[in-house]
N, C-alpha and C positions, 0 to 999 in steps of 0.2 A: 741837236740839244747841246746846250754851251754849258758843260760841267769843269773840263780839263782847260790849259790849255793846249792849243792845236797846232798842226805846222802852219811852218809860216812860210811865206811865198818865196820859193825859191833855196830851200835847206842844202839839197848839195846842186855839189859843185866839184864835179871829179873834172879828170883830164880829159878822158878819151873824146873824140869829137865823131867820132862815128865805128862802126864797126870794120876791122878789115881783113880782109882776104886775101891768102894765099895761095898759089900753085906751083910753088917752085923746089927745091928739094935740099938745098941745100939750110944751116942755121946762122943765124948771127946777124941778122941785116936789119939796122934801124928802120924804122916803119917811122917815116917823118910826121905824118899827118898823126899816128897817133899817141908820138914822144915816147914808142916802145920798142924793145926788142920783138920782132915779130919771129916764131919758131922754122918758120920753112918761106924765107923772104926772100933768098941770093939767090941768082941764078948765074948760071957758068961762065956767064963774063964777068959774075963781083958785081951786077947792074942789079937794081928792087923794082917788082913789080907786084904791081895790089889792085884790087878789085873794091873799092869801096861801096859797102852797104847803107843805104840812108834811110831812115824812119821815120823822116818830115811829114810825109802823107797820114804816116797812121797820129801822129800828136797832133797834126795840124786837124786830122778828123774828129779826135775826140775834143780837140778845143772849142770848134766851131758848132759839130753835128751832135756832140754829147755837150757840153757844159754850158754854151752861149746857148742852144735852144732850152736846156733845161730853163735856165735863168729867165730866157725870156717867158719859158709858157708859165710861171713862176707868176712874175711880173703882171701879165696879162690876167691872170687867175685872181691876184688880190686885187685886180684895180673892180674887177667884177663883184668880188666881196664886196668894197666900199661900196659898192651901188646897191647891191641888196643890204646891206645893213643900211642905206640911206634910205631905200624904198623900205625896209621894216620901221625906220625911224617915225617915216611918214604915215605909215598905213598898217599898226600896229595888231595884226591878225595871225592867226597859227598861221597860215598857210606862209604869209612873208617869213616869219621866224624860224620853218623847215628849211624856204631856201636859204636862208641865212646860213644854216646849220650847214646842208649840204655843198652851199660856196667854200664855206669853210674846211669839210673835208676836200673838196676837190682843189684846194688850193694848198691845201697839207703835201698833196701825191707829188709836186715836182720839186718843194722842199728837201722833202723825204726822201725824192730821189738824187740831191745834191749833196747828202751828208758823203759821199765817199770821196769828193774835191772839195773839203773847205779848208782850202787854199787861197789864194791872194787878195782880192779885196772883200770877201767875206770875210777875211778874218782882218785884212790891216785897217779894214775901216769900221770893225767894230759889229759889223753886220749882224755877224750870227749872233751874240748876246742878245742886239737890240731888237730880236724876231724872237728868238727861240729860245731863251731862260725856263730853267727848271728848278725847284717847282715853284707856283704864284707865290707872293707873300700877301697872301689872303687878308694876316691883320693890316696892312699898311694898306692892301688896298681897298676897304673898309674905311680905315678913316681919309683917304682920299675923297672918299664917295660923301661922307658926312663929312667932306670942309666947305669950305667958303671958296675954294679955288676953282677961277675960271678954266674949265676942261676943254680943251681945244688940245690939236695936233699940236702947236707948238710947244704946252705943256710935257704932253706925254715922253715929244722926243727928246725932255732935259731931263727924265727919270730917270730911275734903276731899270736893269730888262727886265726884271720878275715882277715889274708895274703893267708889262705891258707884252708886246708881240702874240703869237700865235697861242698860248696859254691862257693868255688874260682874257683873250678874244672868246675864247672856251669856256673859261668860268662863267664869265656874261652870259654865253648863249643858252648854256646846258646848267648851270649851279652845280655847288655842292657834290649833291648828288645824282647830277643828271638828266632830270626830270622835273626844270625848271618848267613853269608855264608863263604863256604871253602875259597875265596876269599880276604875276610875280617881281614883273620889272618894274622901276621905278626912273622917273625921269632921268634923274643923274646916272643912273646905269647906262642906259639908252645914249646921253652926254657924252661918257666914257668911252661908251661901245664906237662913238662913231667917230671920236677923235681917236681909238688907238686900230683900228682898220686902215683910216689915212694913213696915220703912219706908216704900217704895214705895207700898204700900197707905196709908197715916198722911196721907204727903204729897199723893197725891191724891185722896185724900178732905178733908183741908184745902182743896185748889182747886176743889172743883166745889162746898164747900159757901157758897166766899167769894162765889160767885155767886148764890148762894139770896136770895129775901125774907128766909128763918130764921137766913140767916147773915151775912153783912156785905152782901149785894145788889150787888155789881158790877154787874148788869144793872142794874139800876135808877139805877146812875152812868154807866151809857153812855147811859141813854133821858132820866134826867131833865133836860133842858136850863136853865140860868138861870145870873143871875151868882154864885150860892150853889151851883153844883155844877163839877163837874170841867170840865167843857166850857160853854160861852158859848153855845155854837149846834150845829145840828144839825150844817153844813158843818164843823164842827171834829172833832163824833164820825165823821163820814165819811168824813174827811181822815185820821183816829187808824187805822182800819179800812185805807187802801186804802194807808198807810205800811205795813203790818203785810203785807199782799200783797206791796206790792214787796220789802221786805227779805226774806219769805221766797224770793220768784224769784231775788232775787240770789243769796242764800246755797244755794241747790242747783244753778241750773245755774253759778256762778263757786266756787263752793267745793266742797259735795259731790262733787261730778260732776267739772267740771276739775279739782282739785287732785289726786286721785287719776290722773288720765288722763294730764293735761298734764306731770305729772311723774315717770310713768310708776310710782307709790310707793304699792303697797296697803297698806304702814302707815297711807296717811293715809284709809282706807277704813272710813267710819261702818257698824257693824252689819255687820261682815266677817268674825266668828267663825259668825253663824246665817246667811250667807249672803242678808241680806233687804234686804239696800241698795237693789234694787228697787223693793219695796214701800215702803222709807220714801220716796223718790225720789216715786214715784208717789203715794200719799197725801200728802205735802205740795203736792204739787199741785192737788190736793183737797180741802186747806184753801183755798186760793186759790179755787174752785169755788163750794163751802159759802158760803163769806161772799157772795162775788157774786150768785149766786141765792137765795142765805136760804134753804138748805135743810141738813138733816142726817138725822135722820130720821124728820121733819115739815117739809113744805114752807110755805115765806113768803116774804114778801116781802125783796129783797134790792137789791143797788147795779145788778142790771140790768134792774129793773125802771126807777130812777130814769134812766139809759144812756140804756134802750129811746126815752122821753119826750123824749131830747133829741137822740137819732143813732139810729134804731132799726137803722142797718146796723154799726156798731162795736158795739153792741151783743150781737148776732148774728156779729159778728165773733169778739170775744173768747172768745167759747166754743166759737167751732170749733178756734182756737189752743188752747186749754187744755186740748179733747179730743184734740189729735192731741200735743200736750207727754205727755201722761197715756199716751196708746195708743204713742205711740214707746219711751217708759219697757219699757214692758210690751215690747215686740218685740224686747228685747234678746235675743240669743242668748246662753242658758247664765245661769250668776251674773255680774255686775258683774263680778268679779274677774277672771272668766277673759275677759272681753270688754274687757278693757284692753289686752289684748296681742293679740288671737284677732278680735275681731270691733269693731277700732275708728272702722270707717266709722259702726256703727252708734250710739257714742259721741255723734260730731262730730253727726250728724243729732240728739240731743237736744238736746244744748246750743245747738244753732241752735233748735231750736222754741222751748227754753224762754228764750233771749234775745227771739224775737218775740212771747212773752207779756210778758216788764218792758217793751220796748221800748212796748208797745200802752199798757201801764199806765201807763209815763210820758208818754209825748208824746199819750196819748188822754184813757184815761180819766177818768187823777188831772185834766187840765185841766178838762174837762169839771164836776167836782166843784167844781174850787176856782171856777170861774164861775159858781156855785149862786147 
């Protein structure tokens, strides 16, 4: 969801170029490689010796095996959308307008699960706005619908994002209040519907291709380390990564979640026409998950593996928190909605777990990293 702005690729930029190790017993020996005084570096001829640690494997795993396949099953998932909203286009029955409904949720899940890297070309090209804007602007796109303007993808992609992306595609499907029927529609809806799906489709398949060797390789600016690339050191791409967690914890359980609770205002309720606020809840959490373990779906190496090496019980910690932040999601009773006023102990009980996941991330893990 594109409320703030967000990091931008490539934030730090420390010195260290990798981690290094000691055995020696004496103090004072410049550690060259990583322009520091290292504590126990000299050894009894006055000669430095170091044992360098590298963490290429585990970023280069979550570049490729977590964020390039997210993007891609992403990419894949809305090009299947445009087909079924082409195939409802054509063949205007309940049964096409359910899949419609549920391409759309299952095309939501690997979105949902890329909010915790929107980093580099999601954000410098504009991406996440032009998908995921909260919330519609209902009147404008109302009189969009009553103008004279021809609707086509190329229209859409010269809007506002609250014209269009994964929201606008929701209002369309479900209305209002949810319980649109096939009947309901009217041509220029339909119009709408299937030029801002192309879109959708256009723009993420532009993101998962900026990841590719074949296409601009973002992976390949998150792995390659040097003073010639985006990051200086490994701990900078680690630090870029574990930014990209916390801002998304913050922004679900102090935004998503509270803002709608705490103010008791289902206007301000992301994904409230298809009822899935859950599932985005829960799958961003899940990005949070993904990146830590270096998995998606292919497993690798990830930041707790690196953890494990240095606390193996916060390590082990952290993913009990982020299974029971994930499994409370899921226990809500009913829709989000109705559990704002109906069932809001069970509310309070998320937004406490998913505060002692940022809490863990700020005062654990991230330190833990930045003392690489």
């Amino acid at each position: 969801m594109k409320t703030t702005t967000l990091l931008k690729f490539g934030v730090a930029t420390l010195a260290f170029t990798s981690l290094t190790l000691t055995s020696c017993k004496k103090k004072g020996c410049m550690d060259e490689a990583a322009n520091n005084y290292s504590s126990e570096a000299e050894k009894d001829d006055g000669t430095c010796s170091y044992t360098t640690v590298s963490y290429q494997t585990n970023i280069s795993d979550i570049a490729t095996k977590v964020i390039t396949e997210t993007y891609a099953d992403l990419a894949s998932k809305a090009s299947t959308l445009f087909d079924l909203v082409t195939e409802l286009n054509g063949d205007q029955t309940a049964v096409n307008l359910d899949n419609a409904r549920n391409s759309w949720r299952d095309t939501r899940v690997p979105w949902e699960k890329s909010e915790g890297f929107l980093f580099g070309p999601v954000d410098t090209k504009g991406i996440d706005p032009a998908i995921d804007s909260w919330p519609v602007n209902i009147s404008d796109l109302n009189a969009v619908l009553t103008s004279s303007d021809v609707l086509n993808e190329s229209y859409v992609d010269g809007i506002i994002g609250e014209l269009k992306g994964f929201h606008t595609i929701e209002f369309l499907l479900w209305g209002a209040t949810g319980n649109k029927q096939i009947g309901d529609f009217t041509t220029r809806e339909f119009e709408y519907l299937l030029a801002v799906t192309e879109n959708l489709k256009i723009k993420t398949a532009v993101l998962s291709t900026s990841w590719l060797p074949s296409g601009e390789n973002y992976a390949g600016n998150l792995t390659a380390i040097g003073s010639s690339s985006v990051y200086t050191s490994e701990k900078s791409a680690l630090e870029e990564l574990i930014e990209g967690m916390i801002a998304i914890t913050d922004e679900v359980g102090n935004g998503k979640i509270n803002d709608p609770f705490s103010q008791n205002d289902l206007s301000l309720e992301e994904s409230q026409f298809s009822h899935n606020s859950k599932n985005d809840f829960a799958n961003n959490m899940r990005s949070i998950s993904n990146v830590y373990n270096g998995s998606f779906n292919i497993d690798g190496l990830g930041i707790y593996d690196i953890i494990k090496d240095k606390d193996a019980t916060i390590a082990d910690q952290f993913n009990t928190e982020l299974n029971n932040a994930i499994t409370s999601i899921e226990n809500i009773p009913g829709t989000f909605s109705s559990a704002v006023t109906a069932q809001s102990s069970s509310i309070t009980t998320v937004i406490a777990n998913i505060s002692t996941v940022q809490t863990t991330l700020e005062s654990k893990i991230k330190p833990i990293i930045s003392n690489l």
